[in-house]
Backbone as ProteinMPNN parsed JSONL, in Angstrom:
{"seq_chain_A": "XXXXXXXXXXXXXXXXXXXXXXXXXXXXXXXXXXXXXXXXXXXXXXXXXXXXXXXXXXXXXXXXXXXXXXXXXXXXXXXXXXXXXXXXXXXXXXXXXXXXXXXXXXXXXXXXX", "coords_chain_A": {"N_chain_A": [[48.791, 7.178, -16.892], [46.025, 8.421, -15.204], [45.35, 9.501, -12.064], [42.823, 7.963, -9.992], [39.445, 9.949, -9.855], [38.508, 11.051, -6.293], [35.119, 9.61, -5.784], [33.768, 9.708, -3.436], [34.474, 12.007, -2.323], [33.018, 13.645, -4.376], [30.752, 13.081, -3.971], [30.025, 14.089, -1.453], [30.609, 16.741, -2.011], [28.721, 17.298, -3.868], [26.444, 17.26, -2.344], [25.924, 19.699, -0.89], [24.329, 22.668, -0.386], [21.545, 21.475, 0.06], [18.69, 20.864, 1.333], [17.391, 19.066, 3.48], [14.287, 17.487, 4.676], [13.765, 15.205, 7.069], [12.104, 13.533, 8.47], [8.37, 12.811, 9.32], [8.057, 13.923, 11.732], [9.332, 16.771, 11.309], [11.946, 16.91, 11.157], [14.416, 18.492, 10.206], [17.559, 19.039, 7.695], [20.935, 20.307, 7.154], [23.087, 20.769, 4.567], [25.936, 22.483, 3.881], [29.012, 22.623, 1.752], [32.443, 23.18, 0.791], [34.897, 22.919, -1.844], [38.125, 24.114, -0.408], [41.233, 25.549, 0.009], [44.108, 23.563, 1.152], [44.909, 24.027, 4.515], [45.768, 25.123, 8.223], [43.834, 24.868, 9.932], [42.1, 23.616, 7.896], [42.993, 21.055, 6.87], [42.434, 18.804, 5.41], [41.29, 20.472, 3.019], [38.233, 20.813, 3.119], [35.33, 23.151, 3.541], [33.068, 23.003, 5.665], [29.462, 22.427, 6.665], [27.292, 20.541, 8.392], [24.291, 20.612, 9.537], [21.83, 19.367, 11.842], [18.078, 19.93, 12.35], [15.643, 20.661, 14.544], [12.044, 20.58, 14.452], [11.236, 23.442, 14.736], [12.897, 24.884, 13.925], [15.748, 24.842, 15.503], [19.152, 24.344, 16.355], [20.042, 21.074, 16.759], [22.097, 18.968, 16.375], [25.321, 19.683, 14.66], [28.145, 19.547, 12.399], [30.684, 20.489, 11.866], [33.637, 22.934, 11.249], [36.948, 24.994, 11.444], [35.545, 27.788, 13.317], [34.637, 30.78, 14.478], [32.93, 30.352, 17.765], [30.156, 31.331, 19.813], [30.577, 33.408, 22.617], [33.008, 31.67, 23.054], [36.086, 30.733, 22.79], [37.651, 30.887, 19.948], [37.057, 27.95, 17.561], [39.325, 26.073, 16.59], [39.71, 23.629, 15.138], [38.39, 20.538, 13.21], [34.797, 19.649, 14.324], [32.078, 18.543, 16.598], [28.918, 19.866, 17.05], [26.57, 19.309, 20.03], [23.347, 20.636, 20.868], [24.33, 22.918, 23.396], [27.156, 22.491, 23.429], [29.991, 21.625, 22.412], [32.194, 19.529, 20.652], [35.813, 17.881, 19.985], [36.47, 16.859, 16.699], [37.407, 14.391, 15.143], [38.389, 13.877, 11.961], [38.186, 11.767, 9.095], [37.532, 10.922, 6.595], [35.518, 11.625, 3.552], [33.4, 10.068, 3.33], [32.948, 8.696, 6.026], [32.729, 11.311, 7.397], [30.193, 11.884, 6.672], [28.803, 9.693, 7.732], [28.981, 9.751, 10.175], [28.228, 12.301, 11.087], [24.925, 11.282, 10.337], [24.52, 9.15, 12.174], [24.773, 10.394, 14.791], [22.741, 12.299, 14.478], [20.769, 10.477, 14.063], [20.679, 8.774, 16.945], [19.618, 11.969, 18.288], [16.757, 12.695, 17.304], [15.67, 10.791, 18.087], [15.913, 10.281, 20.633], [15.135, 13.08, 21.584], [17.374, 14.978, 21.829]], "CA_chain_A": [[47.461, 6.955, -16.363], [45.536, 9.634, -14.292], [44.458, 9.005, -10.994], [41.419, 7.989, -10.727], [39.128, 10.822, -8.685], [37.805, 10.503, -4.995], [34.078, 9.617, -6.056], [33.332, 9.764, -2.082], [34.263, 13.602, -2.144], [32.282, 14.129, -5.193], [28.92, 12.879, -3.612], [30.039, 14.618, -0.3], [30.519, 18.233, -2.245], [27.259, 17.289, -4.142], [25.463, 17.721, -0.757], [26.427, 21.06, -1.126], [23.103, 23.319, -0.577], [20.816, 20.783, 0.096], [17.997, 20.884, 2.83], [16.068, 17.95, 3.628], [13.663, 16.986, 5.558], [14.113, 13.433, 7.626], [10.683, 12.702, 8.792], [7.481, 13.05, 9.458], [7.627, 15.113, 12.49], [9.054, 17.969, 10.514], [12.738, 17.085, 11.237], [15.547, 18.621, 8.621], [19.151, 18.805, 7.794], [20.819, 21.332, 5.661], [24.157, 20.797, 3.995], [27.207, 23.554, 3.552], [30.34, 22.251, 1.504], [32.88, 23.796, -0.371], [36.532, 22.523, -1.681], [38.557, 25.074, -0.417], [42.911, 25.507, -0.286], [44.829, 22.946, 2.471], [45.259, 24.855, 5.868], [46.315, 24.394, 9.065], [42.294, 24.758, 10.35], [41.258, 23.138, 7.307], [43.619, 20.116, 6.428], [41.214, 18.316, 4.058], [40.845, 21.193, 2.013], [37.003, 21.66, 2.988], [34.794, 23.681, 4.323], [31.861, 22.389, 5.553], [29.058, 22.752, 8.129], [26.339, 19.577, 8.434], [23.55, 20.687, 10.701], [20.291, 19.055, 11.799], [17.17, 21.433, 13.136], [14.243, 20.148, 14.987], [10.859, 21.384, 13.207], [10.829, 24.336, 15.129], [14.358, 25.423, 13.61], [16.333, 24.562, 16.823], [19.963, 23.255, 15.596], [20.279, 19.9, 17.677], [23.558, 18.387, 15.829], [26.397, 20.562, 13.661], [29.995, 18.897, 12.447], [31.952, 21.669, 11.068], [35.449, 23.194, 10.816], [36.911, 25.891, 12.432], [35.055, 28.949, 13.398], [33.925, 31.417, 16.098], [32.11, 29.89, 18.583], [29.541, 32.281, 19.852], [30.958, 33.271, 23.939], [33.823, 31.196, 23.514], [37.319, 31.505, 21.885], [37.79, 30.462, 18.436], [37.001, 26.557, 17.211], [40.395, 26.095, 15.594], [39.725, 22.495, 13.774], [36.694, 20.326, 12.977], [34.236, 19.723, 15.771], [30.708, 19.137, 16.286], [27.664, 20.544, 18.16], [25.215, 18.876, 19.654], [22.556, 21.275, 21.392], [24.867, 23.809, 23.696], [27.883, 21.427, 23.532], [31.205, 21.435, 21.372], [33.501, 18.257, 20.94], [36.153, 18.292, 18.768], [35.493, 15.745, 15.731], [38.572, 13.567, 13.941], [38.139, 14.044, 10.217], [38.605, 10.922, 8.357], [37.118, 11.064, 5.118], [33.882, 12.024, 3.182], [31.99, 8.69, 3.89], [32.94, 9.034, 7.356], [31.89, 12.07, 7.913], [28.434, 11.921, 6.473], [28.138, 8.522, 8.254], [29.314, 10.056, 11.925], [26.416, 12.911, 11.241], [23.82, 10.872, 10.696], [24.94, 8.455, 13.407], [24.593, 11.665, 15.856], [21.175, 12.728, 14.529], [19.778, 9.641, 14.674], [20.458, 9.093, 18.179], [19.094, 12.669, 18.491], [16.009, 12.259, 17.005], [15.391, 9.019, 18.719], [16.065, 10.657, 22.364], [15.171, 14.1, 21.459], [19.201, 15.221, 22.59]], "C_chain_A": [[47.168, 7.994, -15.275], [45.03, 8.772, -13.312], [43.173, 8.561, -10.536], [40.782, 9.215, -9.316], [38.036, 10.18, -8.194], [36.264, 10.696, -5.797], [33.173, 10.184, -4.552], [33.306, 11.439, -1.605], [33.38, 14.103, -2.923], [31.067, 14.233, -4.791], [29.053, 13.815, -2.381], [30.15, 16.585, -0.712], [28.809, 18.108, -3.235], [25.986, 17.639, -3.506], [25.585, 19.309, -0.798], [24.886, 22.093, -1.37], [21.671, 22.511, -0.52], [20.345, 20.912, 1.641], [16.741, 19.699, 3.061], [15.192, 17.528, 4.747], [13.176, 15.135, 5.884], [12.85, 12.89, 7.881], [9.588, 13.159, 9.261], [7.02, 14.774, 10.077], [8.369, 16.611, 12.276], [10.761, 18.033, 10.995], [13.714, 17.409, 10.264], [17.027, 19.068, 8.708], [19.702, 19.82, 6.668], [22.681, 20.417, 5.901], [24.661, 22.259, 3.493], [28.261, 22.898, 3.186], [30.81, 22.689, 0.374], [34.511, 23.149, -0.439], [37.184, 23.743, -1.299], [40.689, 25.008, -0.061], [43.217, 24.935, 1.074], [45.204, 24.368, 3.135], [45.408, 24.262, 6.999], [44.628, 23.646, 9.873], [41.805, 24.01, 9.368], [42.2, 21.83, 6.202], [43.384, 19.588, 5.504], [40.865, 19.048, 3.05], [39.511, 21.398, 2.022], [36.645, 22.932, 4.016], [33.532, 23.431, 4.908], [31.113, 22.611, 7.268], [27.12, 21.865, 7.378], [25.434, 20.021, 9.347], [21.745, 20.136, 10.686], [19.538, 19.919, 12.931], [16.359, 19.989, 13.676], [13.136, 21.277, 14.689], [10.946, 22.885, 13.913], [12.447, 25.837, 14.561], [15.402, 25.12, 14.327], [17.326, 23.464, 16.341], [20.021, 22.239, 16.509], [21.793, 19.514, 17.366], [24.049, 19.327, 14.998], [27.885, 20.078, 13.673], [29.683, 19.832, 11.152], [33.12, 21.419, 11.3], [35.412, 24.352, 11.671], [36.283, 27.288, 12.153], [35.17, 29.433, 14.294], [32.799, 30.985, 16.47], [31.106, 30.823, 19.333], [29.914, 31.791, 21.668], [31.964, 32.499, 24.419], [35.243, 31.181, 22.598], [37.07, 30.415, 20.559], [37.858, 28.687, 18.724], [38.248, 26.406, 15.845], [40.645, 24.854, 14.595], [38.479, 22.037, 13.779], [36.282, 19.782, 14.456], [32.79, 19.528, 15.359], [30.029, 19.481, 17.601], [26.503, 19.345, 18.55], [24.379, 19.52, 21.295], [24.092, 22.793, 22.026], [26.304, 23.297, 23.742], [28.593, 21.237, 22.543], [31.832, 20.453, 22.091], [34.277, 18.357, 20.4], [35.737, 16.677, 17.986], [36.912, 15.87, 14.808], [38.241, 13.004, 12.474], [39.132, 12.697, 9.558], [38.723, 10.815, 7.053], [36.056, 11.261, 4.665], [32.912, 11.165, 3.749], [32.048, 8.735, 5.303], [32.61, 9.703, 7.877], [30.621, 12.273, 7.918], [28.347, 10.679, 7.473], [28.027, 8.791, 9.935], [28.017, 11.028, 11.949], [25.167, 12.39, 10.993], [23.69, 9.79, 11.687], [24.451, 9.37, 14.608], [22.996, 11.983, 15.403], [20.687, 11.749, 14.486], [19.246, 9.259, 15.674], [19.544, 10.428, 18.628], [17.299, 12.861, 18.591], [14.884, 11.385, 17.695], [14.967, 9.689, 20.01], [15.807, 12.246, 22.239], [16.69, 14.825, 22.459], [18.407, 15.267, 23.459]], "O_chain_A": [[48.063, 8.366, -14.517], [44.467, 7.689, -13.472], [42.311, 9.244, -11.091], [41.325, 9.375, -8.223], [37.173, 9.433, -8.654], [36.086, 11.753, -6.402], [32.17, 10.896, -4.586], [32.505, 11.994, -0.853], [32.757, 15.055, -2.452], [30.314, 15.166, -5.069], [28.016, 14.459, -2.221], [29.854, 17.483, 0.077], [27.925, 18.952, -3.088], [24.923, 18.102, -3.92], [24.474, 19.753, -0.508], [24.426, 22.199, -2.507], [20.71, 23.014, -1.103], [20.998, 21.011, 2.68], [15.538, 19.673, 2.804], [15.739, 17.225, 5.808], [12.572, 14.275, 5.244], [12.573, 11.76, 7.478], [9.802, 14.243, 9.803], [6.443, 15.799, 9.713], [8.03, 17.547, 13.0], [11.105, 19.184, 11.26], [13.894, 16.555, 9.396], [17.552, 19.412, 9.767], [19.142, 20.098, 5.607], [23.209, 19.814, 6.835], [23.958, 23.037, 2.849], [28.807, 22.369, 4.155], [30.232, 22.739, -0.712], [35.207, 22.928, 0.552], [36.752, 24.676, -1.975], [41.093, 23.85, 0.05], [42.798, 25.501, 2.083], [45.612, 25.407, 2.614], [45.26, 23.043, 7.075], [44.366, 22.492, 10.211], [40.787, 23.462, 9.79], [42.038, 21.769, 4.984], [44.108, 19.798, 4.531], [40.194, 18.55, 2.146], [39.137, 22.12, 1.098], [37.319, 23.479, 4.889], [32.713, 23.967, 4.162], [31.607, 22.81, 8.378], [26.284, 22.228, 6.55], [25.926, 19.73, 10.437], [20.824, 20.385, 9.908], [19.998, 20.421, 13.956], [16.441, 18.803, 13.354], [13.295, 22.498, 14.689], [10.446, 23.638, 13.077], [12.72, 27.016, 14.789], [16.369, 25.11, 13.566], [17.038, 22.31, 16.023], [20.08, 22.85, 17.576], [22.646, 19.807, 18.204], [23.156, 19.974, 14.451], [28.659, 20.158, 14.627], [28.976, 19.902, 10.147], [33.692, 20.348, 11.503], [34.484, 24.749, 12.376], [36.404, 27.879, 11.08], [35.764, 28.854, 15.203], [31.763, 31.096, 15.814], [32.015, 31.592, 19.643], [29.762, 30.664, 22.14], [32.164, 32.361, 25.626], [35.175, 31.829, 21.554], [36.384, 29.398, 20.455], [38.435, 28.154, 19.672], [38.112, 26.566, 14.632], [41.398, 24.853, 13.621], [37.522, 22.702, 14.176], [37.017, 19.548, 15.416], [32.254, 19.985, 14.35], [30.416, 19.411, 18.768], [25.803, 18.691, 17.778], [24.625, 19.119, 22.433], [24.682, 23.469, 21.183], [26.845, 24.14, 24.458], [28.049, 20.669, 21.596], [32.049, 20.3, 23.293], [33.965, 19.296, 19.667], [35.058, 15.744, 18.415], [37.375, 16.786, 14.129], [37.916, 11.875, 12.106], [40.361, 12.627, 9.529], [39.769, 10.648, 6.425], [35.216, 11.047, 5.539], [31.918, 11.421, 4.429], [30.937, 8.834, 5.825], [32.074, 9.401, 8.943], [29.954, 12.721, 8.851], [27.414, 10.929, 8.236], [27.263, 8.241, 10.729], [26.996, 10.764, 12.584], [24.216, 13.036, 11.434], [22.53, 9.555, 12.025], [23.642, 8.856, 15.381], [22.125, 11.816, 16.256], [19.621, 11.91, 15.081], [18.03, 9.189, 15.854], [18.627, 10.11, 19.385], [16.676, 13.098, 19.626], [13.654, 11.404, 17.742], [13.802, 9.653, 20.405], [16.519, 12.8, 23.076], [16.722, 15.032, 23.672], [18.774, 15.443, 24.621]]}, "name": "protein", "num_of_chains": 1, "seq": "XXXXXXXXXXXXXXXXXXXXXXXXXXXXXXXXXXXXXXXXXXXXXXXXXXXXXXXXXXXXXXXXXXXXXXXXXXXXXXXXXXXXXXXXXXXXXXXXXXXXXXXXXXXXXXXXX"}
C-alpha cells in the first residue's frame, strides 16, 4: 500500500502564483511556492514567500524562508515581515502556515499595522 499523499501540501503548492485581492478597499495577497530539495535553511523542502500589499502596493505582512534581508545579514530560516519588522516564524505545516498568514493580515488590515 502507498502512502497516501499530504493533500494539505497539495492545496498549499496550488497557491502557487496566485494574487488576490481581499477586499473592497483594494487590499491583495500574492502567493510564491515551490517544492524544492530538504536543506538546512529550508527543512520542509519549500520555498515560499506569502505577502500581503495594501492598495497602494505597500507589503504590510510576508512569511518566508531564508533570504537576504535588505541592510541586514542574511535571514537564515523561515520568518515573517510585518511592515519594517522581521520575527523568525516556526514552520509547522501547510495548514498552519496559511492559517498563521492570514491570522497576521487580518489583524493588519483591521488596525492598519
Amino acid at each position: 500500500m502507498m502512502p497516501s499523499r499530504d493533500t494539505s501540501l497539495d492545496n498549499l503548492l496550488d497557491l502557487h502564483g496566485q494574487v488576490l485581492v481581499i477586499d473592497a478597499a483594494g487590499y491583495w495577497v500574492r502567493f510564491v511556492v515551490h517544492q524544492v530539495p530538504v536543506t538546512a535553511q529550508k527543512p520542509h523542502g519549500l520555498d515560499y514567500s506569502m505577502t500581503m500589499h495594501a492598495p497602494d502596493g505597500t507589503r504590510l505582512v510576508g512569511f518566508d524562508n531564508a533570504h537576504q534581508v535588505e541592510g541586514k545579514r542574511r535571514a537564515e530560516h523561515d520568518h515573517k515581515h510585518r511592515l519594517r519588522t522581521v520575527k523568525p516564524y516556526a514552520y509547522r505545516d501547510a495548514p498552519s502556515l496559511v492559517a498563521d498568514f492570514w491570522s497576521e493580515g487580518r489583524w493588519c488590515t483591521i488596525s492598519n499595522c
